[in-house]
ZASE-150264 format. One line per 10 residues: number of its first residue (from 1); for each residue x, y, z of C-alpha. Coordinates in nm, 4 decimals. Layout:
// ZASE-150264
NUM) X/Y/Z | ... .
This chain:
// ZASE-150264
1) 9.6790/10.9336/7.4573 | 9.7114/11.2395/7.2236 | 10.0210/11.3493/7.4088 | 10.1690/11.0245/7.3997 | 10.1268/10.9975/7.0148 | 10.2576/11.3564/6.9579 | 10.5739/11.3112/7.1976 | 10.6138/10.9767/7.0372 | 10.6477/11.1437/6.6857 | 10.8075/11.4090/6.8007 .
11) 11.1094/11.1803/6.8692 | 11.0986/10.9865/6.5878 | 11.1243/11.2669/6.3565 | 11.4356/11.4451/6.5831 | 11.6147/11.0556/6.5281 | 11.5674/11.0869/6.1608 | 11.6634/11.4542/6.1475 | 11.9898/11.3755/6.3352 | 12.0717/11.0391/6.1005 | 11.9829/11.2338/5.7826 .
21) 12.1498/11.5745/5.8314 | 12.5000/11.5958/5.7179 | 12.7387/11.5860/5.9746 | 12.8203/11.9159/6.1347 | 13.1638/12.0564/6.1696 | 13.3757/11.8583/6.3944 | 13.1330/11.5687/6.4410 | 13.1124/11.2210/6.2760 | 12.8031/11.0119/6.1769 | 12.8025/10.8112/6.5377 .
31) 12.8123/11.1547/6.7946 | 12.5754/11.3223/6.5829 | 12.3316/11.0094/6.6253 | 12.3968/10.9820/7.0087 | 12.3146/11.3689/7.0567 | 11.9925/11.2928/6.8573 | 11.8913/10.9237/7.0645 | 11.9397/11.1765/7.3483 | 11.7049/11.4402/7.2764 | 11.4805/11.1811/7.1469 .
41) 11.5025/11.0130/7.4850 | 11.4362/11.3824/7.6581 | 11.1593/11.4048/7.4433 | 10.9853/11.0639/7.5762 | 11.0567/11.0675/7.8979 | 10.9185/11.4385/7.9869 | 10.5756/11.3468/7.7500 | 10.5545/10.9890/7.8782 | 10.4812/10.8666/7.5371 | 10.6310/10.5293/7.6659 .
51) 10.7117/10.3982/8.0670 | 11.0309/10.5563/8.1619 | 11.1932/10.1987/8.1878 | 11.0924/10.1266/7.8271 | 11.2188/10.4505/7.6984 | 11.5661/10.3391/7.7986 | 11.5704/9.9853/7.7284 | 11.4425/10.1596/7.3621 | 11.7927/10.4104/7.3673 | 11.9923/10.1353/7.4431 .
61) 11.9027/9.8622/7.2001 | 11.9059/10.1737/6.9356 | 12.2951/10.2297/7.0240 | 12.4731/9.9965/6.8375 | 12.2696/9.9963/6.5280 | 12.3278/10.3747/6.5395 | 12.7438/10.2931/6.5634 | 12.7399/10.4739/6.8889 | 12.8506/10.1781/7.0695 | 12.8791/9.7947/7.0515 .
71) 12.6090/9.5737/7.2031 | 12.8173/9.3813/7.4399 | 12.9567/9.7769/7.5938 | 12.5956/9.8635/7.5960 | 12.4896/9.6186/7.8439 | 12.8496/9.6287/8.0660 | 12.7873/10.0232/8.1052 | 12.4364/9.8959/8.2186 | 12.5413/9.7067/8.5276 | 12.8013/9.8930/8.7011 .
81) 12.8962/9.9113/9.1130 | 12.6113/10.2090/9.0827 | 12.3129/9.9503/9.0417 | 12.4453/9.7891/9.3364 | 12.3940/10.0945/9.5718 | 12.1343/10.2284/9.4805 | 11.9375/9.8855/9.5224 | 12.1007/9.9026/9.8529 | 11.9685/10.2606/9.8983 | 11.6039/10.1330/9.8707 .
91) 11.6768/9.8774/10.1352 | 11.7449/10.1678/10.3210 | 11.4263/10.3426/10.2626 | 11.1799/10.0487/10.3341 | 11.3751/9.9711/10.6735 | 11.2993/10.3385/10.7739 | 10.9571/10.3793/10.6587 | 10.8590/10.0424/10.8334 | 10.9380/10.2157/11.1722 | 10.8445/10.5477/11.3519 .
101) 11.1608/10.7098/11.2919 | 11.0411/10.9868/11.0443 | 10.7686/11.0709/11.2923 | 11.0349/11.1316/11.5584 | 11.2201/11.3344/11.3512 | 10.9066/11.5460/11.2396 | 10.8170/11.5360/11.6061 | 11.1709/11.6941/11.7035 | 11.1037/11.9737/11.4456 | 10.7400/12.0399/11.5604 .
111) 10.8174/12.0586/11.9135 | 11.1034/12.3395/11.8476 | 10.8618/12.5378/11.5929 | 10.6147/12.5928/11.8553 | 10.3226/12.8077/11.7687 | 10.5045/12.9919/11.4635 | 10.3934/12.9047/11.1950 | 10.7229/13.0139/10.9760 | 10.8983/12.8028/11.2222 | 10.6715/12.5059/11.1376 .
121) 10.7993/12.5792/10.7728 | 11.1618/12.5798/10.8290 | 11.1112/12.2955/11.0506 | 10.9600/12.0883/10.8116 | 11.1930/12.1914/10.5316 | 11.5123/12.0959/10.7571 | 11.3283/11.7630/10.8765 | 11.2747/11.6619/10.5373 | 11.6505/11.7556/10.4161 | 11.7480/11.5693/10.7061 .
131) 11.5810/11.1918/10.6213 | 11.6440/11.2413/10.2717 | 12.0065/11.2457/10.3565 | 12.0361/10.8565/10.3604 | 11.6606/10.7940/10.2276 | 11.5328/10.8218/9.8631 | 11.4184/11.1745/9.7679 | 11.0812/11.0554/9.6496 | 10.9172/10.8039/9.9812 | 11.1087/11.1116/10.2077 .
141) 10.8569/11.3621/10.0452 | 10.5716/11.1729/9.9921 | 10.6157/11.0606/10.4116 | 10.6240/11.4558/10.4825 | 10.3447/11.5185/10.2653 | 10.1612/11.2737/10.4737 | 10.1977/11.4512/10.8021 | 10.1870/11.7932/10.6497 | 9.8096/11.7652/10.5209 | 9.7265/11.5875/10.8516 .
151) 9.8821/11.9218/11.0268 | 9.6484/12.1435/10.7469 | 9.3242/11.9658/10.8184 | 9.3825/11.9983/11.2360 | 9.4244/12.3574/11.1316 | 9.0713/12.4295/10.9747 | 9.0552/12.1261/10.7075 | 9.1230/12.3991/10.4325 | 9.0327/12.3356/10.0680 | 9.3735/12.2403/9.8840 .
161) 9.5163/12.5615/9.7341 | 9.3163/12.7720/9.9856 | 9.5542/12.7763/10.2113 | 9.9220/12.9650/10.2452 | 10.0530/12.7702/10.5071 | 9.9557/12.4830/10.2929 | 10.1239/12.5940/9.9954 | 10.4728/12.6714/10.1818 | 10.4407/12.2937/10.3677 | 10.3879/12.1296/10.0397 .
171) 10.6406/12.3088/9.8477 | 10.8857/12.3506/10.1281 | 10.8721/11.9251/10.1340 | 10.9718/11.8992/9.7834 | 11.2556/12.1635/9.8401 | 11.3992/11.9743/10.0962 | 11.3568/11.6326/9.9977 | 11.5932/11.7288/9.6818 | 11.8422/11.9195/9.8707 | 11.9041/11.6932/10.1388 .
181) 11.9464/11.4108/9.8773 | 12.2460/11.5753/9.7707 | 12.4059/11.6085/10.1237 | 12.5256/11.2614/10.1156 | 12.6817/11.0471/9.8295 | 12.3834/10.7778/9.9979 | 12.0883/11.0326/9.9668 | 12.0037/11.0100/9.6294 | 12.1064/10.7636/9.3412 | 12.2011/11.0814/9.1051 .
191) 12.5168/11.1232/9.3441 | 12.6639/10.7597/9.2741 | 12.6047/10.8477/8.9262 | 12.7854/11.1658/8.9225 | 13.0822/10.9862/9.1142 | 13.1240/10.7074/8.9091 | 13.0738/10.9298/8.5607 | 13.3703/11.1600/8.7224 | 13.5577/10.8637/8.7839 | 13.5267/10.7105/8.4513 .
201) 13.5928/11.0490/8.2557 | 13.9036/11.2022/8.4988 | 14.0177/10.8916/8.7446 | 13.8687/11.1342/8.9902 | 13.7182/10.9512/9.3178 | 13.5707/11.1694/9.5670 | 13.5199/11.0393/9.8966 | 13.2560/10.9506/10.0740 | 13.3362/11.2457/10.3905 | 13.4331/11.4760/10.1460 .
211) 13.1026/11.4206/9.9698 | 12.9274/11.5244/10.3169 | 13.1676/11.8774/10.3821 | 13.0667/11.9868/10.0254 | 12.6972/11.8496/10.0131 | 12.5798/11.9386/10.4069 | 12.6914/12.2995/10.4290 | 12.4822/12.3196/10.0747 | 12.2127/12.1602/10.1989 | 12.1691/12.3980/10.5080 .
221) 12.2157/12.7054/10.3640 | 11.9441/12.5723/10.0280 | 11.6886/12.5089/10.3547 | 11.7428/12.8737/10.5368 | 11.7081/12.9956/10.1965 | 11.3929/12.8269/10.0276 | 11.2218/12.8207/10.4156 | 11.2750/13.2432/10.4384 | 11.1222/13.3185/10.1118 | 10.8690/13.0763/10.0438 .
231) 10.7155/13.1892/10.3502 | 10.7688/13.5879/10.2578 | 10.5859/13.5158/9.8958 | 10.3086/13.2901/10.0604 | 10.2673/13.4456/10.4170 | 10.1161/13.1193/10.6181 | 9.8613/13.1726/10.8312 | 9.9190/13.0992/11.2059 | 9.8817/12.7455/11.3523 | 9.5386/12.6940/11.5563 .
241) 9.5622/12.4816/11.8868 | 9.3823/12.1906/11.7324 | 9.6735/12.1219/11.4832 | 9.9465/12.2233/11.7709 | 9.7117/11.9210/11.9348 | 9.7781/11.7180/11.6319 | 10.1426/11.7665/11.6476 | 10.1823/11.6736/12.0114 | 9.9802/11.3923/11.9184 | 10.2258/11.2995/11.6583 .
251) 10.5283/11.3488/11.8995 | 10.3198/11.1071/12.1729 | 10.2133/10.8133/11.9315 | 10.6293/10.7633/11.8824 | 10.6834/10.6980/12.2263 | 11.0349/10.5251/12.3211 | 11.2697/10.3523/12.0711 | 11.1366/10.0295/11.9976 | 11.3858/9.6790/11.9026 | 11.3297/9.6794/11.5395 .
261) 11.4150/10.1250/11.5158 | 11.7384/10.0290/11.7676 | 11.8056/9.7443/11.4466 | 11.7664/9.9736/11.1408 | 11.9612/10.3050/11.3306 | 12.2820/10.0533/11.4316 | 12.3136/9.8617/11.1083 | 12.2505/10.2193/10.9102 | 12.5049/10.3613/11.1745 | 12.7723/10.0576/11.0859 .
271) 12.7182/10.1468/10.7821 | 12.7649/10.5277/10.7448 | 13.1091/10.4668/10.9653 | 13.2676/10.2396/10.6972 | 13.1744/10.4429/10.4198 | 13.3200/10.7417/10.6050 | 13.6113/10.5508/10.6762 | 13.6726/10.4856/10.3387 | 13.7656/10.8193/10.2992 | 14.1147/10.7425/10.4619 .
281) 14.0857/10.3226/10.4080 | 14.0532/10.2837/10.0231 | 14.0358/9.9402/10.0548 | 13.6439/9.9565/10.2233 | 13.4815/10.0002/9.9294 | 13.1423/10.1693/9.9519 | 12.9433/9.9589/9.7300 | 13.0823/9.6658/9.9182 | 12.9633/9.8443/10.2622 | 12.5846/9.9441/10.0799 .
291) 12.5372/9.6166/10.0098 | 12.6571/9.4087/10.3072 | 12.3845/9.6505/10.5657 | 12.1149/9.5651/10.2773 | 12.1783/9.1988/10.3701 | 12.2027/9.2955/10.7562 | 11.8661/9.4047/10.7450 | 11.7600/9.0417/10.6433 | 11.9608/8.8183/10.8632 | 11.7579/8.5929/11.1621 .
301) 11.7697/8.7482/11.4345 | 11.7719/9.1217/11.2873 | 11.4735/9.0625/11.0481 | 11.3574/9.4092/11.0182 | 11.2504/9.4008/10.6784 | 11.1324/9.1358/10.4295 | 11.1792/9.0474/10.0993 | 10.7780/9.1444/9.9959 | 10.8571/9.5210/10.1836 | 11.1903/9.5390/10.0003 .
311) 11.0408/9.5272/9.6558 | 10.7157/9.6873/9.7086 | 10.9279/10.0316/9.8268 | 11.2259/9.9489/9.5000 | 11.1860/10.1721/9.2744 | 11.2844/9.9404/8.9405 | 11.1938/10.1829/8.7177 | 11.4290/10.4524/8.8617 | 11.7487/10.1690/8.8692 | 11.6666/10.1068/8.5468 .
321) 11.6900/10.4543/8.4072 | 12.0178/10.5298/8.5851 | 12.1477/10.1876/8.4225 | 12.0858/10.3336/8.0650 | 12.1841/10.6748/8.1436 | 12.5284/10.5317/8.1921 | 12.4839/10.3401/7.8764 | 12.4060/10.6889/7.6745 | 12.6609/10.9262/7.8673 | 12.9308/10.6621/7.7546 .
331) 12.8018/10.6897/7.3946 | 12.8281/11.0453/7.4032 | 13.1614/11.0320/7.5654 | 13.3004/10.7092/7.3223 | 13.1936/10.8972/7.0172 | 13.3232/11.2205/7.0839 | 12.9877/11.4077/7.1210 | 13.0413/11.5020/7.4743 | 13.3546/11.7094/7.3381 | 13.1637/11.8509/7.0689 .
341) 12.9218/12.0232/7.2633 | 13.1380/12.1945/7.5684 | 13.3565/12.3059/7.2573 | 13.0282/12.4403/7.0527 | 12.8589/12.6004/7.3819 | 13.1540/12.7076/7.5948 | 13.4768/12.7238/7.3936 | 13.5512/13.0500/7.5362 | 13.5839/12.8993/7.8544 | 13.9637/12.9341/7.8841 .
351) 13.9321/13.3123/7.8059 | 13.7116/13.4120/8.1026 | 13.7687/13.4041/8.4916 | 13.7346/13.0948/8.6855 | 13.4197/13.2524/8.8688 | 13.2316/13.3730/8.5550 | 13.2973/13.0716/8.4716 | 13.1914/12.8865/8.7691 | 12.8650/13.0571/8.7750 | 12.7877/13.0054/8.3775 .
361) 12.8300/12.6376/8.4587 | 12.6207/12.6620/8.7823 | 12.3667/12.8932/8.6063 | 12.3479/12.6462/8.2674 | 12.2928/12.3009/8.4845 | 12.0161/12.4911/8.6734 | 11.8419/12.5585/8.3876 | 11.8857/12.2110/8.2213 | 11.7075/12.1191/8.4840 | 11.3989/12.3076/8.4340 .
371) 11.4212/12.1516/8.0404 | 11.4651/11.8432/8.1394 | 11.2748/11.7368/8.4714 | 11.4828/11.4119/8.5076 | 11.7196/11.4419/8.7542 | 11.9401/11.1365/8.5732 | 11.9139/11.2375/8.2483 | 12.0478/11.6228/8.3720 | 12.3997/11.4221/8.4986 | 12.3852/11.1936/8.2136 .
381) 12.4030/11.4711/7.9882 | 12.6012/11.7700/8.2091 | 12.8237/11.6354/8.3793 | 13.0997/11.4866/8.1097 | 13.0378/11.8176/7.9349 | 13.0614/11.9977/8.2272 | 13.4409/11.8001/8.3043 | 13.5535/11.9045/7.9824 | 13.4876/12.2550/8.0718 | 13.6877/12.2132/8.3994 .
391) 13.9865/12.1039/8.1858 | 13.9306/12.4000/7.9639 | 13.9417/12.6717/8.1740 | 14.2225/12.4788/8.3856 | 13.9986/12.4466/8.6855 | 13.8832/12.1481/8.9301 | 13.6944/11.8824/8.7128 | 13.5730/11.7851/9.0764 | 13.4207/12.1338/9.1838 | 13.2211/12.1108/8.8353 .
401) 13.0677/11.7844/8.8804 | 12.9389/11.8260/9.2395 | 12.7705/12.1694/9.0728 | 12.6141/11.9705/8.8240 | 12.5197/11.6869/9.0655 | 12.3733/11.9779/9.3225 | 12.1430/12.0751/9.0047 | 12.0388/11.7239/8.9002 | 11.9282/11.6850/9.2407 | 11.7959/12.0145/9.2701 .
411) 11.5023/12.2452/9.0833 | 11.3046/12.4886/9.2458 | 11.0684/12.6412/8.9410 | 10.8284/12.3946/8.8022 | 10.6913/12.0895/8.9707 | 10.7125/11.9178/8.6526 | 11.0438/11.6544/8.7999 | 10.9300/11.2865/8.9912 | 10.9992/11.4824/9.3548 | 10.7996/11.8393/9.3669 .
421) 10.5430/11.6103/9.1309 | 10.4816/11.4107/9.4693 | 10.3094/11.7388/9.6347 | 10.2094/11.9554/9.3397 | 9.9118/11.6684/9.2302 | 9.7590/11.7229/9.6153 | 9.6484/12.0748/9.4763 | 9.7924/12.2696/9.7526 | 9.9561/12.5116/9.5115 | 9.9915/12.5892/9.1488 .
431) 10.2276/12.5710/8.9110 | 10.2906/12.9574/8.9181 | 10.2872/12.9500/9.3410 | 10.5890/12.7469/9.2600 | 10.7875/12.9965/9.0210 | 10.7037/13.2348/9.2736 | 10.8679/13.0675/9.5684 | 11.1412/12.9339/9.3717 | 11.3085/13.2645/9.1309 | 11.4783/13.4079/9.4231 .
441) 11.5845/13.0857/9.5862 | 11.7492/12.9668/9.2026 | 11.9425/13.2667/9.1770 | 12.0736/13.2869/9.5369 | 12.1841/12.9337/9.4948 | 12.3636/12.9109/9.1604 | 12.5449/13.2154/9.2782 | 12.5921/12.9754/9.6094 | 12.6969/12.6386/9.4214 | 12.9523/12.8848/9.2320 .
451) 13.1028/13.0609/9.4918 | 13.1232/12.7875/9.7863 | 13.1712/12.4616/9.6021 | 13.5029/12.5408/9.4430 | 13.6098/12.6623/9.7895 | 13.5629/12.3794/9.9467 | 13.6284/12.1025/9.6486 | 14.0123/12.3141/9.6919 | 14.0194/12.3152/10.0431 | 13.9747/11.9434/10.0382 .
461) 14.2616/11.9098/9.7506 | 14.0751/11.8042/9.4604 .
C-alpha cells in the first residue's frame, strides 16, 4: 500500500513538473506534456500504484486535456488491426495449452539431452524459444516452469534456490520464452506493435517471412548464448535417474497425436502459410489471416477450444496496454516530442559511423529495458525515436526498429519485466543469480542485434 501511495505521488508531481516548467528549447506546451504523461505512466506501471489497464485508460483520457491529442484520435489510435492479432494470438495460446503439444516438444528436447545436465539446459532454453514462437511469451514460460520444477523435485526435491541446476532451468525459461517471441511477427504482441508503429512513422511494411530470416537466426544464436553461460556462472549439478525417470515419463504420457492436436497444428499450419505468403501476395493481409484461424478453432466440427478457455487464457490487461501505448507513441509523434528527444540524445548521429551507431542504438534500447520492465511501453517509447535516428544518420529505419523490437522483447538482468517475473517468484534464484547469468549474454547480444540485423534488414532490401 505504501508503495502504491509513493509511486502514485511520484507521478503526480512529474505531471505537474512537466505542465508547470517553461517549455524547453525546441519544444511546445503539448510535447513537453506527452514526455511528462509518459514518465508518469513509467512511473505507475513499474510501482503498480494502479492495475496496468487503469494506468492507461488514466494516460489516455489525460491526452486531450493536456493538447496532446484530440479525444476522438485518442480512441481511433486505440483500436487498430494490432488489437485484432494479438486477440487472435491468445486464441492461439489456449488451443495449444489445451493439448499435449508442449509436452512433446519438451519431450523431444529431453530425450536428445540425455543424462547431461547442460544439455537439459540448452534443451529447455531452445524448447521454450521454440513454442513461444507462435505462443504468448508469458503461458510459454509459466508451461516450462511447470515441467522444470517437476524435473528438480525427481532430482532430489531441492529447496528453491538450493539448487544450480534449478537456477539455470528457471532462468534459462524466461530467456527463451522472450527470445523466441521475437522470432516471429506472431510470437509476441510487441512485434505487431513495432510493425504497425514503423508503418505509421516511415510507410515501412515488413513482411511477415522477412520478419522470420531476421528474428530466427537471432533467436538461435540469443539461446546458444544465454544456455553456455548461464550454465558456466551456475554449474548445474548432474541429473539423477529418478528425474531421467520423470522425463521418460513425460515423453510416455504424450503418446500418439490425438484428433483435437492434428486440429490446432493444421489450422495453425494454414495459418502460418498465408501469412508467409503474404510476403509475395500483399493482398492476404495478416490480420485478416490471425483472425479467420481464431474463428477456425471454434467452428462445429473443429471445436477445439471454447469460448470459457478462450477468455480465461486472454490476457485483457496486456491488449489493453498495447491499445494505449499506440494512443501515447502517436502523441509523442503528433506533437513533435518524439523529434525532440532523438535530436536532444543523439543529434550527433549523422557525424558517426553507421556501426557506432548501430550499436549506441542497440546498447540504449537494452538498457531502456532494464528502466522500464514493460516490454510495450520500451517500443512505445524507442522505436519512433529510434526511426528518426535511422533517418539521421541516413541508415535503414527498418534495421532500427527490429533492434528496438529485439530489446522490448528481450532483457536478461533483472527479473523485474511480466516474463522472467513468472520464474523469479518460485525462489529458484535471486535477483543477483540473474545479473550474473545475464551481463555477458547483454553485451554479446547488443553487439549481435548491431552487427547482424542491419545485414540482414539490407540483404532483404529494406
Amino acid at each position: 500500500m505504501k508503495k502504491s501511495i509513493i509511486g502514485f505521488m511520484l507521478a503526480l508531481a512529474v505531471m505537474i513538473l512537466f505542465i508547470l516548467l517553461p517549455e524547453a528549447e525546441g519544444l511546445t506546451g503539448p510535447a513537453q506534456a506527452s514526455i511528462g504523461l509518459l514518465i508518469a505512466g513509467i512511473i505507475l506501471w513499474v510501482t503498480e500504484a494502479l492495475p496496468l489497464a487503469i494506468t492507461t485508460f488514466l494516460l489516455m483520457i489525460l491526452m486531450p486535456y493536456l493538447g496532446i491529442m484530440e479525444l476522438s484520435s485518442v480512441w481511433k489510435e486505440f483500436i487498430s488491426a494490432v488489437f485484432f492479432f494479438v486477440l487472435a494470438t491468445f486464441a492461439m495460446t489456449a488451443a495449444l495449452l489445451n493439448t499435449k503439444i508442449p509436452n512433446r516438444i519438451a519431450g523431444l528436447m529431453l530425450k536428445w539431452s540425455g543424462n547431461s545436465s547442460k544439455k537439459l539446459v540448452l534443451g529447455f532454453v531452445f524448447a521454450t524459444a521454440a513454442l513461444s514462437a507462435i505462443m504468448s511469451n508469458v503461458p510459454t514460460a509459466a508451461l516450462f516452469m511447470g515441467l522444470g520444477i517437476a524435473i528438480l523435485k525427481a532430482n532430489g526435491d531441492p529447496v528453491p534456490g538450493t539448487s544450480n541446476l534449478g537456477k539455470c532451468l528457471m532462468i534459462g525459461v524466461a530467456y527463451g520464452s522472450v527470445m523466441g517471441g521475437f522470432s516471429t511477427p506472431a510470437g509476441s504482441p510487441i512485434n505487431i506493435l513495432a510493425l504497425h508503429m514503423l508503418k505509421d512513422a516511415t510507410g515501412i511494411w515488413i513482411r511477415f517471412l522477412d520478419w522470420m530470416i531476421v528474428g530466427i537466426p537471432m533467436a538461435i544464436i540469443g539461446v546458444f548464448v544465454v544456455s553456455w553461460w548461464v550454465t558456466l556462472v551456475h554449474k548445474p549439478e548432474p541429473i539423477s535417474s529418478q528425474a531421467r525417470a520423470e522425463l521418460e515419463k513425460i515423453i510416455a504420457e504424450a503418446g500418439k497425436l490425438d484428433i483435437q492436436e492434428k486440429k490446432v497444428l493444421a489450422i495453425i499450419g494454414l495459418m502460418f502459410i498465408f501469412w508467409i505468403s503474404s510476403t509475395w501476395f500483399p493482398i492476404i493481409d495478416t490480420t485478416v489471416v490471425a483472425v479467420a484461424g481464431m474463428c477456425l478453432f471454434f467452428f462445429p466440427g473443429i471445436k477445439v477450444l471454447t469460448w470459457k478457455e478462450f477468455v480465461s487464457n486472454s490476457s485483457w490487461e496486456a491488449l489493453i496496454m498495447i491499445g494505449g501505448i499506440q494512443s501515447i507513441a502517436a502523441g509523442l509523434v503528433n506533437t513533435g516530442a518524439a523529434s525532440w528527444l532523438v535530436n536532444t540524445v543523439m543529434s550527433d548521429a549523422a557525424t558517426w559511423s553507421g556501426m557506432v551507431t548501430n550499436v549506441i542504438a542497440s546498447a540504449l534500447t537494452s538498457i531502456l529495458h532494464v528502466i522500464i520492465p514493460t516490454g510495450p511501453a520500451v517500443v512505445g517509447l524507442a522505436l519512433v525515436a529510434m526511426v528518426e535516428v535511422a533517418g539521421i544518420a541516413s541508415l535503414s529505419a527498418a534495421s532500427f526498429a527490429l533492434i528496438t523490437a529485439f530489446w522490448s522483447n528481450v532483457t536478461y538482468l533483472l527479473p523485474i519485466d511480466t516474463v522472467p517475473l513468472i520464474t523469479f517468484g518460485k525462489g529458484y534464484y535471486k535477483m543477483s543469480d540473474m545479473i550474473k547469468a545475464g551481463i555477458v549474454p547483454s553485451i554479446i547480444m547488443i553487439l549481435v542485434a548491431a552487427l547482424l540485423i542491419p545485414v540482414l534488414v539490407s540483404l532483404l532490401g529494406y
